[in-house]
PDB file of N, CA, C and O in Angstrom:
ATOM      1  N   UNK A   1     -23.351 -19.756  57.228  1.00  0.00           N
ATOM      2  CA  UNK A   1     -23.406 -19.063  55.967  1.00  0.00           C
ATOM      3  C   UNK A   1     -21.978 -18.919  55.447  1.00  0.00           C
ATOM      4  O   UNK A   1     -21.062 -18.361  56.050  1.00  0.00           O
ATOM      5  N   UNK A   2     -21.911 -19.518  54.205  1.00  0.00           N
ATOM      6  CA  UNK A   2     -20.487 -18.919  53.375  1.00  0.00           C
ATOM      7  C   UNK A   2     -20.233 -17.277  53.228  1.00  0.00           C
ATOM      8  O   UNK A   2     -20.780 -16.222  53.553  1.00  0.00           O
ATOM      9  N   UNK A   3     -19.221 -17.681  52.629  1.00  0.00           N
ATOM     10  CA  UNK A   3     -18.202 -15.938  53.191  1.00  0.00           C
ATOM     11  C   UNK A   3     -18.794 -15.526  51.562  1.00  0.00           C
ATOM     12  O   UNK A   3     -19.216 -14.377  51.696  1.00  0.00           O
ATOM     13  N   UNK A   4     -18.986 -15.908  50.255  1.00  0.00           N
ATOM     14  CA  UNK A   4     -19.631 -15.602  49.583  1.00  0.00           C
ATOM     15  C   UNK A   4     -21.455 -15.012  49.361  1.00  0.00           C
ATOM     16  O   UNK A   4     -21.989 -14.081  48.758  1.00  0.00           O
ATOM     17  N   UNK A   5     -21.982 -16.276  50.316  1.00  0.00           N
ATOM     18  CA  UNK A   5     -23.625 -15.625  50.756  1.00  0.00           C
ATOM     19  C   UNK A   5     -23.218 -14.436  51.096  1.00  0.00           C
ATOM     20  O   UNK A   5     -23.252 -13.440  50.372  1.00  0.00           O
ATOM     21  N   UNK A   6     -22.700 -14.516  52.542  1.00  0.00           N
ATOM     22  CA  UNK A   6     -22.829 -13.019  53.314  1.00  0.00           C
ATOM     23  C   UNK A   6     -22.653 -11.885  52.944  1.00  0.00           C
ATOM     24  O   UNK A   6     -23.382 -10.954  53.286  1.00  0.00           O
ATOM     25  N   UNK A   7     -21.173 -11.722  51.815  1.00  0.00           N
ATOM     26  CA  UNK A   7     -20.967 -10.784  50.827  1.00  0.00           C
ATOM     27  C   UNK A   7     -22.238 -10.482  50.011  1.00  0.00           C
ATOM     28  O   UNK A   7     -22.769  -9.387  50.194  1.00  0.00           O
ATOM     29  N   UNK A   8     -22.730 -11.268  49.205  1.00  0.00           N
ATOM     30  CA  UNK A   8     -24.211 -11.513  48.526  1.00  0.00           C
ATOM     31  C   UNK A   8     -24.708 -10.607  49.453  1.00  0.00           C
ATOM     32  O   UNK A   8     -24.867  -9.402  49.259  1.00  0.00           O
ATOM     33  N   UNK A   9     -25.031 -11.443  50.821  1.00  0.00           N
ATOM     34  CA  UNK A   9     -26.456 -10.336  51.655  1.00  0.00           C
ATOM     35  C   UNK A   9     -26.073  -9.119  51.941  1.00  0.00           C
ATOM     36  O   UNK A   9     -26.832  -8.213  52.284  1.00  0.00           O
ATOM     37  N   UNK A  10     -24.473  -9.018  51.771  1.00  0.00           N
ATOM     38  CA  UNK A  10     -23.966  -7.277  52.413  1.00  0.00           C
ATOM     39  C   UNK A  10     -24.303  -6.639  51.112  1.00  0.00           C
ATOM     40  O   UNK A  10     -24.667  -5.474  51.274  1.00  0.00           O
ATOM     41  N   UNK A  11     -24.297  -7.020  49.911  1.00  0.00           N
ATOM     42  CA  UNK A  11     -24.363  -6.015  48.306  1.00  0.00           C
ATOM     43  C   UNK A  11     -25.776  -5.894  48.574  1.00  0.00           C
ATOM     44  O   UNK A  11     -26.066  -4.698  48.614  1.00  0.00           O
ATOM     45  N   UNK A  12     -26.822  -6.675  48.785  1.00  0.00           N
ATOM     46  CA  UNK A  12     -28.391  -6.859  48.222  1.00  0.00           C
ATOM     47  C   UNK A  12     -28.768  -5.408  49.475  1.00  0.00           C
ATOM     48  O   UNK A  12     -29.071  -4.273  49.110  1.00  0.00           O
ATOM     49  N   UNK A  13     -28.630  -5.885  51.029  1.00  0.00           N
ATOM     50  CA  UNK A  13     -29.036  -5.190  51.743  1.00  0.00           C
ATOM     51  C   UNK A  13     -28.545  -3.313  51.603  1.00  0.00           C
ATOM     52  O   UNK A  13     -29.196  -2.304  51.874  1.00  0.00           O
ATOM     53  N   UNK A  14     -27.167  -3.486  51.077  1.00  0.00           N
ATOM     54  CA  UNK A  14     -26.931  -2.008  50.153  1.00  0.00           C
ATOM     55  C   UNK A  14     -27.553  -1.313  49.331  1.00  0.00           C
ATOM     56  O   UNK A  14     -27.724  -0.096  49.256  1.00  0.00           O
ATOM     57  N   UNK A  15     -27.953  -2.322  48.588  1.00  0.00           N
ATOM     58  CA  UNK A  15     -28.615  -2.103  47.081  1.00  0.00           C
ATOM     59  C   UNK A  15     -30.056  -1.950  47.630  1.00  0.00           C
ATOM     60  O   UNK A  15     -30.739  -1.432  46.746  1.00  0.00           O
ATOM     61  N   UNK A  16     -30.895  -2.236  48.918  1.00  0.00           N
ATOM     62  CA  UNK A  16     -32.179  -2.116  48.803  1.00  0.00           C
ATOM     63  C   UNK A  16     -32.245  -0.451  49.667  1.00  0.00           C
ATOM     64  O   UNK A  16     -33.089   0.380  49.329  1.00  0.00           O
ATOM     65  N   UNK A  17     -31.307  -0.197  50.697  1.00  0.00           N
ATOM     66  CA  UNK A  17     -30.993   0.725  51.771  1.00  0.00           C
ATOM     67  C   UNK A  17     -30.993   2.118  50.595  1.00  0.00           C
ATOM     68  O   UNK A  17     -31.767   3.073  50.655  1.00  0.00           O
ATOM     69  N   UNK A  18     -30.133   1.952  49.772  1.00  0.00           N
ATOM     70  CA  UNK A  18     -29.783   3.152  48.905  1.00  0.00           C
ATOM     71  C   UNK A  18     -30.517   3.559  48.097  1.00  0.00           C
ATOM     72  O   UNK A  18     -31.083   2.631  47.518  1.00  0.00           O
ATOM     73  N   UNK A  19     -30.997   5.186  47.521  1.00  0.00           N
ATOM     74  CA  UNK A  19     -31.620   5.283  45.980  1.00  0.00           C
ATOM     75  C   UNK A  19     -31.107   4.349  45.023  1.00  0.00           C
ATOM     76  O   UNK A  19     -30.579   3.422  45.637  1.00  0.00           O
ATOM     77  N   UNK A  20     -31.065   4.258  44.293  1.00  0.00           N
ATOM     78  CA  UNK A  20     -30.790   3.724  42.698  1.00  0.00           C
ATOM     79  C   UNK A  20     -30.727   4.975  42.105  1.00  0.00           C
ATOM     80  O   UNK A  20     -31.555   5.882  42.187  1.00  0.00           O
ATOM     81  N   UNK A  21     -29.030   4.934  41.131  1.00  0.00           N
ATOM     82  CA  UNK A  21     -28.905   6.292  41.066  1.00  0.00           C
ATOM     83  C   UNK A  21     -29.732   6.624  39.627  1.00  0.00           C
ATOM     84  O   UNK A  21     -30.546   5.833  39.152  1.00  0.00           O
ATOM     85  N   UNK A  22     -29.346   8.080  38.938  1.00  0.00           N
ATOM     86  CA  UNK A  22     -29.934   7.999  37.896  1.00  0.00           C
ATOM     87  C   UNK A  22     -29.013   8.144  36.641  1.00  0.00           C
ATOM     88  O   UNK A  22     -28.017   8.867  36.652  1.00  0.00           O
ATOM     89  N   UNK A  23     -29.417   7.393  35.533  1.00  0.00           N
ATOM     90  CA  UNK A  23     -28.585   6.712  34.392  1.00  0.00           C
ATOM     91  C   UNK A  23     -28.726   7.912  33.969  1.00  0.00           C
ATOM     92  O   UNK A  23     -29.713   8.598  34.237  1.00  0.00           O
ATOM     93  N   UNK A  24     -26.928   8.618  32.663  1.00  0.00           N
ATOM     94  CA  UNK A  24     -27.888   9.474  32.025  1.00  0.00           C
ATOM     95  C   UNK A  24     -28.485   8.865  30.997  1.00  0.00           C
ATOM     96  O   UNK A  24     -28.386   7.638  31.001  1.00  0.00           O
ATOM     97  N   UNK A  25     -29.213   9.471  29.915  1.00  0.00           N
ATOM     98  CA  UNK A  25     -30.263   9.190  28.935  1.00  0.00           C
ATOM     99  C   UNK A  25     -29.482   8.370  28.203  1.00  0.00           C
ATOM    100  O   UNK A  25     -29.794   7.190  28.036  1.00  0.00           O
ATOM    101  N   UNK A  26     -27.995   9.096  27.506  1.00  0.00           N
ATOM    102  CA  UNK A  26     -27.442   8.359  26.189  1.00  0.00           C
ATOM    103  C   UNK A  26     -26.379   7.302  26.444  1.00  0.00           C
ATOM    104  O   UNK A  26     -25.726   6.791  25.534  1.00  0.00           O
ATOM    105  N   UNK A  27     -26.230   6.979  27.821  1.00  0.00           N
ATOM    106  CA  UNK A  27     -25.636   6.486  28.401  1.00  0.00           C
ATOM    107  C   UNK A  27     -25.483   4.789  27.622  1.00  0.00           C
ATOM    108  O   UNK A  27     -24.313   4.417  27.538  1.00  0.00           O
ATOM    109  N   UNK A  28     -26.165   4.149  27.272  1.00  0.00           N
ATOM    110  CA  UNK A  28     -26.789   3.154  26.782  1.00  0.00           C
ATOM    111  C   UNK A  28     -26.007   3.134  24.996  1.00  0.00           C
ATOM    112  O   UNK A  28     -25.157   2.392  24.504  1.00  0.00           O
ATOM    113  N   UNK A  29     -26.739   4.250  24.462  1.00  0.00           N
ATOM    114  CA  UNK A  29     -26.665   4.275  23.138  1.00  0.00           C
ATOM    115  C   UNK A  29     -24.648   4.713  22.831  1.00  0.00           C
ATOM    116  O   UNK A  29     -23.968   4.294  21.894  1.00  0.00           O
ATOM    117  N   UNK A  30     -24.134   5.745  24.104  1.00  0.00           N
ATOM    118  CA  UNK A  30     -22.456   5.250  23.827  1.00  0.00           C
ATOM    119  C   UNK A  30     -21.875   4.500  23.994  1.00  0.00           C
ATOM    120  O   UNK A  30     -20.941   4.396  23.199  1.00  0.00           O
ATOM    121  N   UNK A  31     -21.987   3.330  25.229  1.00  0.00           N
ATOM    122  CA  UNK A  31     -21.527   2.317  25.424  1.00  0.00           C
ATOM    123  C   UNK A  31     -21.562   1.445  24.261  1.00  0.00           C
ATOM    124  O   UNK A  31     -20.604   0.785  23.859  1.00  0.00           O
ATOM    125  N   UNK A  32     -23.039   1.492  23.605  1.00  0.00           N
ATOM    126  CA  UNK A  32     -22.770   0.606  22.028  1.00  0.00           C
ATOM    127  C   UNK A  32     -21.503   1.201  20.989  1.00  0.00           C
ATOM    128  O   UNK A  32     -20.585   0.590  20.441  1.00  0.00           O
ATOM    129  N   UNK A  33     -21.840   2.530  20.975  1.00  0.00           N
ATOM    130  CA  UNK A  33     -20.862   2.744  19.813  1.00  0.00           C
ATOM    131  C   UNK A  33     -19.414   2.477  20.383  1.00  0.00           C
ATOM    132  O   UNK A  33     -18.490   2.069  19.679  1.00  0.00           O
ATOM    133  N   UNK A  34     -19.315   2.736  21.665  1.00  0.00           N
ATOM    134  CA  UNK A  34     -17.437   2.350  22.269  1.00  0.00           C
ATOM    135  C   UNK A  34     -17.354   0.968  21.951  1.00  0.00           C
ATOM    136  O   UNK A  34     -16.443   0.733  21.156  1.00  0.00           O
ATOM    137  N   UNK A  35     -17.889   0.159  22.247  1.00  0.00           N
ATOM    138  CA  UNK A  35     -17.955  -1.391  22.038  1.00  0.00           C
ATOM    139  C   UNK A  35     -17.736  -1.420  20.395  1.00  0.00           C
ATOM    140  O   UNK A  35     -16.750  -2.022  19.970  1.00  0.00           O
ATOM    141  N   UNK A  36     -18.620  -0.795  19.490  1.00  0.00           N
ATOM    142  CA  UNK A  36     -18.866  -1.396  18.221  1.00  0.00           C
ATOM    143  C   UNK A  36     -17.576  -0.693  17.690  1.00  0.00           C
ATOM    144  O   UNK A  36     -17.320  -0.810  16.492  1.00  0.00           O
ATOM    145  N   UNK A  37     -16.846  -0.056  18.402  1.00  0.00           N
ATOM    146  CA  UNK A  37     -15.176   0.599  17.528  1.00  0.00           C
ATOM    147  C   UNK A  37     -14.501  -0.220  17.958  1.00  0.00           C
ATOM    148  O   UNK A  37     -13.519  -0.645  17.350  1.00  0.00           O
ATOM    149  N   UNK A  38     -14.924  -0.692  19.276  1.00  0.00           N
ATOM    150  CA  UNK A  38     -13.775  -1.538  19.911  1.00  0.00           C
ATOM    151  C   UNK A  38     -13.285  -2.671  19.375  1.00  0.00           C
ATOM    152  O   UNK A  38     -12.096  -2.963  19.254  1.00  0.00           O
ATOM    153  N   UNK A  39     -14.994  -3.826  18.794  1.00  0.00           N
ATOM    154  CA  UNK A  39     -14.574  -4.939  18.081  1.00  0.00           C
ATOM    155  C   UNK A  39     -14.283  -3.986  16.529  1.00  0.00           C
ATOM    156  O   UNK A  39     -13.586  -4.922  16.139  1.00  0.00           O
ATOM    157  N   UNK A  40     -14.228  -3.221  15.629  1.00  0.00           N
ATOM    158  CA  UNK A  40     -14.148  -2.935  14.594  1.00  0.00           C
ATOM    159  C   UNK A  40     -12.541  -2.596  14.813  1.00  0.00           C
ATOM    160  O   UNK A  40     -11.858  -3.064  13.903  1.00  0.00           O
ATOM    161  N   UNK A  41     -11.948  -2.030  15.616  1.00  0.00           N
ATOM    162  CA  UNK A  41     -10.491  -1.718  15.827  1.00  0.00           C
ATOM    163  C   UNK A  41      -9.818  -3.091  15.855  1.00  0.00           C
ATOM    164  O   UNK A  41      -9.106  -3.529  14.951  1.00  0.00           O
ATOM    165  N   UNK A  42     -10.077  -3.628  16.828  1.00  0.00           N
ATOM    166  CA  UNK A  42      -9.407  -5.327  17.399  1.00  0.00           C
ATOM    167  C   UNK A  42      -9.802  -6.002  16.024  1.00  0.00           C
ATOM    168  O   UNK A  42      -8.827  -6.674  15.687  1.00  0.00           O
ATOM    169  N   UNK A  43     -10.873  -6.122  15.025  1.00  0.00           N
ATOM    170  CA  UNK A  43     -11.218  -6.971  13.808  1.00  0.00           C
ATOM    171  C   UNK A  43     -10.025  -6.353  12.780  1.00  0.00           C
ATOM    172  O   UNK A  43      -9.451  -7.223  12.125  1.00  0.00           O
ATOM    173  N   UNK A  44      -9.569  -4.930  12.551  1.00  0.00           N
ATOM    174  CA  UNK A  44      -8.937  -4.400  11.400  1.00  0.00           C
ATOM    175  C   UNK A  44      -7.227  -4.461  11.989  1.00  0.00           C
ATOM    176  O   UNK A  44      -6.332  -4.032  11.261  1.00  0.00           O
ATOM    177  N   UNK A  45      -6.896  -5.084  13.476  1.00  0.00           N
ATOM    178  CA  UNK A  45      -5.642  -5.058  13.910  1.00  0.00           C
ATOM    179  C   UNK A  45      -5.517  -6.946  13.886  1.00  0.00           C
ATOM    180  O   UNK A  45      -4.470  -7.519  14.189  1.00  0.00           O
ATOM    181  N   UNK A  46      -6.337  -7.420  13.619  1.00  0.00           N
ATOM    182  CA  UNK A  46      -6.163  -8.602  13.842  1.00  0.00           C
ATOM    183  C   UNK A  46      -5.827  -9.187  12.147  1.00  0.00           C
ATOM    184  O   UNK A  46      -5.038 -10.057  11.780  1.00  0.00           O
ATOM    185  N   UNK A  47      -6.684  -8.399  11.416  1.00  0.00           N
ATOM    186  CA  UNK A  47      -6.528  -8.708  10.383  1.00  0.00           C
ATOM    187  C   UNK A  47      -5.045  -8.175   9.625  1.00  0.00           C
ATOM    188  O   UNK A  47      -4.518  -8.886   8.769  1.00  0.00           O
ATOM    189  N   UNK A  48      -4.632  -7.269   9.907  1.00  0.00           N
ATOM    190  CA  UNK A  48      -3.334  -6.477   9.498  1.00  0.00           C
ATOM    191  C   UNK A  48      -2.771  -7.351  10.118  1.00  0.00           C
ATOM    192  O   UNK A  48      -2.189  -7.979   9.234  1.00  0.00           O
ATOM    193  N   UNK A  49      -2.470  -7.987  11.393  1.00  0.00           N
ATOM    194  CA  UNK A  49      -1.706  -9.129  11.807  1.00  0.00           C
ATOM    195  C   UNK A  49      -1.147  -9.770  10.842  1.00  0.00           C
ATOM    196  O   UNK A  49      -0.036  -9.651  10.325  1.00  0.00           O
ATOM    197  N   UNK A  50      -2.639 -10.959  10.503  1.00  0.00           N
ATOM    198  CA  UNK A  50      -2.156 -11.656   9.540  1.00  0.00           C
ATOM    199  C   UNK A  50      -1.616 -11.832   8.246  1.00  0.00           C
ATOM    200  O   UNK A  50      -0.833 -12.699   7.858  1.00  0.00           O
ATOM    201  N   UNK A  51      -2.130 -10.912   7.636  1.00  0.00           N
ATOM    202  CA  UNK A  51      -1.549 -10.208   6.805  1.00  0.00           C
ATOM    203  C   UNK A  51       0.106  -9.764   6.785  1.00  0.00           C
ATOM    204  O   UNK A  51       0.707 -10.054   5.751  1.00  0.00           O
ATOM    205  N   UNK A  52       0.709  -9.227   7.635  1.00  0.00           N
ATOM    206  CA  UNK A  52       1.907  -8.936   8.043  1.00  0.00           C
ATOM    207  C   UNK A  52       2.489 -10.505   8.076  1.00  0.00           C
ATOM    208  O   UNK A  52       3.550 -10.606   7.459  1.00  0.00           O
ATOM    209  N   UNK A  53       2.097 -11.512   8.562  1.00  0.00           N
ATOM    210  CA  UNK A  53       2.551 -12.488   9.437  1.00  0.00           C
ATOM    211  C   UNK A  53       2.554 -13.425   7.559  1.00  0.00           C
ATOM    212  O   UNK A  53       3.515 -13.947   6.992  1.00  0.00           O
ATOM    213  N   UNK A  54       1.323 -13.322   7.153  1.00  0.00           N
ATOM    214  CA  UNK A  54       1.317 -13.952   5.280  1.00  0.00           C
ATOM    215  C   UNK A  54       2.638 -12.796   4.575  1.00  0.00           C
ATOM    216  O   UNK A  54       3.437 -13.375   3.839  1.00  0.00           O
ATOM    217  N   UNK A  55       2.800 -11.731   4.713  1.00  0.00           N
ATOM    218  CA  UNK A  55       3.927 -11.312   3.360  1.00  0.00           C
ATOM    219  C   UNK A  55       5.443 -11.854   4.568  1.00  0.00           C
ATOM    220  O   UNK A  55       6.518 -12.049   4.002  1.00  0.00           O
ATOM    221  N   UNK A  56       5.401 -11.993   5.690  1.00  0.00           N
ATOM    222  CA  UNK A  56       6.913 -12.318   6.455  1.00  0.00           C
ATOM    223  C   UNK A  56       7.071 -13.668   5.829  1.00  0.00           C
ATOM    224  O   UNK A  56       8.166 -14.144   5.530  1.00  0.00           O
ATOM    225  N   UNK A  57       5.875 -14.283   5.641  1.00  0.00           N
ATOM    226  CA  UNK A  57       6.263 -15.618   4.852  1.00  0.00           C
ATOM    227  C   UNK A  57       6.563 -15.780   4.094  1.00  0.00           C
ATOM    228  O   UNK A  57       7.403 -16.650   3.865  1.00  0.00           O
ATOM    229  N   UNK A  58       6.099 -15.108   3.336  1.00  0.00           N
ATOM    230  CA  UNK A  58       6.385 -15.366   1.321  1.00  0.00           C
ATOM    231  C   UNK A  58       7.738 -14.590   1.073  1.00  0.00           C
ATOM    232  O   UNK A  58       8.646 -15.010   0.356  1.00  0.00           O
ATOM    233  N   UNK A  59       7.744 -13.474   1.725  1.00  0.00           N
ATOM    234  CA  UNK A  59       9.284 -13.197   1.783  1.00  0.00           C
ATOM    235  C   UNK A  59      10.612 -13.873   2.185  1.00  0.00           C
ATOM    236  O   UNK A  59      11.725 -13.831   1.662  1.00  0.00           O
ATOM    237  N   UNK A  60      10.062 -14.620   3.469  1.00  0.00           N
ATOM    238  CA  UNK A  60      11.022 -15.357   3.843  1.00  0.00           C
ATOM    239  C   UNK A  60      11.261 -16.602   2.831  1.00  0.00           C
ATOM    240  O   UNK A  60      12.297 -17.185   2.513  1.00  0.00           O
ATOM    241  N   UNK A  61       9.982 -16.778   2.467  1.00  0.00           N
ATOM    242  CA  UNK A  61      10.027 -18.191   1.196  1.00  0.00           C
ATOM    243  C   UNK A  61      11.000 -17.868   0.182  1.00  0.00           C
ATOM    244  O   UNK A  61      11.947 -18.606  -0.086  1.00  0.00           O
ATOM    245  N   UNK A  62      10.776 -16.808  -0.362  1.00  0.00           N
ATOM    246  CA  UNK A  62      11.103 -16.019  -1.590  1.00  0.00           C
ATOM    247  C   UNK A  62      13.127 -15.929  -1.602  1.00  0.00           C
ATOM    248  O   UNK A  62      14.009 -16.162  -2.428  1.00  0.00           O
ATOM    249  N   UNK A  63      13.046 -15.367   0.110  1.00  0.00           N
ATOM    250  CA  UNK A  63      14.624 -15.214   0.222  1.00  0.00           C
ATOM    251  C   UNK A  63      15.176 -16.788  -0.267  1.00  0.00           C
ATOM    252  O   UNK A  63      15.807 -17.047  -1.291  1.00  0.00           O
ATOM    253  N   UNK A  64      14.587 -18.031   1.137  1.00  0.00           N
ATOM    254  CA  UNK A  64      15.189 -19.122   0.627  1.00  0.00           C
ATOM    255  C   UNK A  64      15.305 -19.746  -0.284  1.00  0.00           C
ATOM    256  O   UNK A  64      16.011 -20.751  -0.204  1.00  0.00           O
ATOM    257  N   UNK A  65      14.756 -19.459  -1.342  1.00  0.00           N
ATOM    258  CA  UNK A  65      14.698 -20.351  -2.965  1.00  0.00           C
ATOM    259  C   UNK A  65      15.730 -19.502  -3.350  1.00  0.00           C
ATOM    260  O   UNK A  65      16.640 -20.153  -3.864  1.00  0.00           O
ATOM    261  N   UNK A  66      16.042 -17.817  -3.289  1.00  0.00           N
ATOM    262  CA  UNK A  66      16.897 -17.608  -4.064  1.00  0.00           C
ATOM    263  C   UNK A  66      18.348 -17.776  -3.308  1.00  0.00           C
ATOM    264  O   UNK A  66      19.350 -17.799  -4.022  1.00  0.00           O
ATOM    265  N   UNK A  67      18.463 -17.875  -2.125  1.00  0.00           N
ATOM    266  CA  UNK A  67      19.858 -17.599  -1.257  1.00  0.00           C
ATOM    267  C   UNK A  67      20.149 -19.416  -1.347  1.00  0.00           C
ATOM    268  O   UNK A  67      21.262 -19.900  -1.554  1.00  0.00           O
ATOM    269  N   UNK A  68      19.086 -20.090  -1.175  1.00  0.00           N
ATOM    270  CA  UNK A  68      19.492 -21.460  -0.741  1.00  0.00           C
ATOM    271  C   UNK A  68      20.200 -21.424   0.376  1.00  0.00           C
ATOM    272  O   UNK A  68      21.420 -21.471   0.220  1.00  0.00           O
ATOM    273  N   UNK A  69      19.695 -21.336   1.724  1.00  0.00           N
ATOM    274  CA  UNK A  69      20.890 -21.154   2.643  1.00  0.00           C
ATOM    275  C   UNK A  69      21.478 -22.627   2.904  1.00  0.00           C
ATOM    276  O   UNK A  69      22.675 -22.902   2.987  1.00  0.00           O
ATOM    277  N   UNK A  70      20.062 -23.799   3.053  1.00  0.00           N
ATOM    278  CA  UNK A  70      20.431 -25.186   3.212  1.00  0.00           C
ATOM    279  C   UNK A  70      22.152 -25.611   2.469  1.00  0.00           C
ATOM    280  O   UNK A  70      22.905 -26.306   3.151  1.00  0.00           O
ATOM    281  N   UNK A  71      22.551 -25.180   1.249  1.00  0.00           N
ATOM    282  CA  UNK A  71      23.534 -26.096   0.498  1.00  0.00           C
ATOM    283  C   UNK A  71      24.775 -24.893   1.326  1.00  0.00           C
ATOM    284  O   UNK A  71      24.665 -23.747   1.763  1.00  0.00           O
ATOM    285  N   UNK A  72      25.872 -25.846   1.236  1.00  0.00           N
ATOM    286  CA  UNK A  72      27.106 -25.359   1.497  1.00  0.00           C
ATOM    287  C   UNK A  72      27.686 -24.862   0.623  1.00  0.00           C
ATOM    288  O   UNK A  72      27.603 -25.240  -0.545  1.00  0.00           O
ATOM    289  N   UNK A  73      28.735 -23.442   1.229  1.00  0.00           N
ATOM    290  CA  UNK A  73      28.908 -23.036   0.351  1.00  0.00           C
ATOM    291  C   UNK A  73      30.381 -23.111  -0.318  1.00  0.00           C
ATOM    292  O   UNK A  73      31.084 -23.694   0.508  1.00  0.00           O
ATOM    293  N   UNK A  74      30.890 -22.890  -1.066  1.00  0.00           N
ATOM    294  CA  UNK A  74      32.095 -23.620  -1.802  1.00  0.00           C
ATOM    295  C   UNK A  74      33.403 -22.976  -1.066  1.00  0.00           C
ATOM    296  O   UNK A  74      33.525 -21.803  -0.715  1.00  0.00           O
ATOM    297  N   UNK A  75      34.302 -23.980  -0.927  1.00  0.00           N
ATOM    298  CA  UNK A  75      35.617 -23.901  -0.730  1.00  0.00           C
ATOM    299  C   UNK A  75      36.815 -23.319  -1.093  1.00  0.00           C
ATOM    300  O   UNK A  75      37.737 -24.089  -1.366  1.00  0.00           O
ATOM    301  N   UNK A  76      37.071 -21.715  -1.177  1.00  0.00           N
ATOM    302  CA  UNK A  76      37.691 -20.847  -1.471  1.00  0.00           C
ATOM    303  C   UNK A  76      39.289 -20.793  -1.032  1.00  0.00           C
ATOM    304  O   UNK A  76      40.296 -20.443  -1.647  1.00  0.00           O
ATOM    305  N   UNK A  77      39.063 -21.303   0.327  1.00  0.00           N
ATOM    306  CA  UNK A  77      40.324 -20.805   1.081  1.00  0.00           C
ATOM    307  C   UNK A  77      41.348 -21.847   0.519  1.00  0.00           C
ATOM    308  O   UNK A  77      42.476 -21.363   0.611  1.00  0.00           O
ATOM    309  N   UNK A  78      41.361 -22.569   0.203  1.00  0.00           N
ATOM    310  CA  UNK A  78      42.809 -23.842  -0.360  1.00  0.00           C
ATOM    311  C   UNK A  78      43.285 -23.865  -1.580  1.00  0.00           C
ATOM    312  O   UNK A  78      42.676 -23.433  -2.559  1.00  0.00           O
ATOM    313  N   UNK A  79      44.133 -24.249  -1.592  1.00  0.00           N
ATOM    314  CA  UNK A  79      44.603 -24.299  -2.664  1.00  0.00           C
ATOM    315  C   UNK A  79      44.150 -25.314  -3.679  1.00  0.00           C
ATOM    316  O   UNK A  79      43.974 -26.348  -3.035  1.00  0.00           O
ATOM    317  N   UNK A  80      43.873 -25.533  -4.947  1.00  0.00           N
ATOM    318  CA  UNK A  80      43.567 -26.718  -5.592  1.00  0.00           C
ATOM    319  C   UNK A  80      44.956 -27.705  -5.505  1.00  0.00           C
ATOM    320  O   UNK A  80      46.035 -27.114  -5.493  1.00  0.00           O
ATOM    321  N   UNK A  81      44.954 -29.249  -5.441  1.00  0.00           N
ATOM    322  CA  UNK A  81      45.303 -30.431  -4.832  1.00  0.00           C
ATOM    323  C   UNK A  81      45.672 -30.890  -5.955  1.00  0.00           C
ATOM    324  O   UNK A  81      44.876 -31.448  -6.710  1.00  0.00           O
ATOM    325  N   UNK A  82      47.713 -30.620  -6.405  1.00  0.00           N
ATOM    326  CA  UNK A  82      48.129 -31.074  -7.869  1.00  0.00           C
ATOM    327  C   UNK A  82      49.110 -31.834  -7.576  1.00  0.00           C
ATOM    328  O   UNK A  82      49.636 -31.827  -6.463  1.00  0.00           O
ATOM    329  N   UNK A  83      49.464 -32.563  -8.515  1.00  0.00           N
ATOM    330  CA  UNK A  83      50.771 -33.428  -8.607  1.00  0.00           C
ATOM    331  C   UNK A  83      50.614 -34.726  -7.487  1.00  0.00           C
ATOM    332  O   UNK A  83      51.751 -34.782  -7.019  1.00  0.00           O
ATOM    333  N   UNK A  84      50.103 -35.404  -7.058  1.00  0.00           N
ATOM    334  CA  UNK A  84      49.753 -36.356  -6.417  1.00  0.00           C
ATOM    335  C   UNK A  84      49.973 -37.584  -7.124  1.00  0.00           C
ATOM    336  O   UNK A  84      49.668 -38.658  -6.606  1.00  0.00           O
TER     337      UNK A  84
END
């Protein structure tokens, strides 16, 4: 017998030896509502995500069109190049 069966036959032979305890009544009907906040929390944090993650973009878009960081920027420090 595998080391998994035997575990198997040690839970079953527990489970038949013992009462079965008793559930309470609403036990059932809170577990739904914890669950149904749970995906409603994780759905309204997932969505604020993206959201956050869409305006970091358009901002960041927004900066680079006006900053242009790509072009270089002009040559201050020298002197202009006369009499040559």
């Amino acid at each position: 017998m595998s080391l998994p069966d035997r575990k198997e036959d040690e839970v079953r032979r527990m489970l038949e030896a013992a009462p079965h305890p008793i559930v309470p009544p609403g036990l059932a009907a809170l577990a739904a509502r914890q669950g149904h906040r749970m995906l409603r929390r994780r759905r309204v944090l997932r969505t604020a995500g993206w959201w956050l993650l869409f305006a970091a973009a358009v901002a960041f878009s927004v900066w680079a069109a006006l900053a242009e960081p790509w072009t270089t920027p002009p040559i201050d420090t020298t002197p202009p190049v006369e009499g040559w």
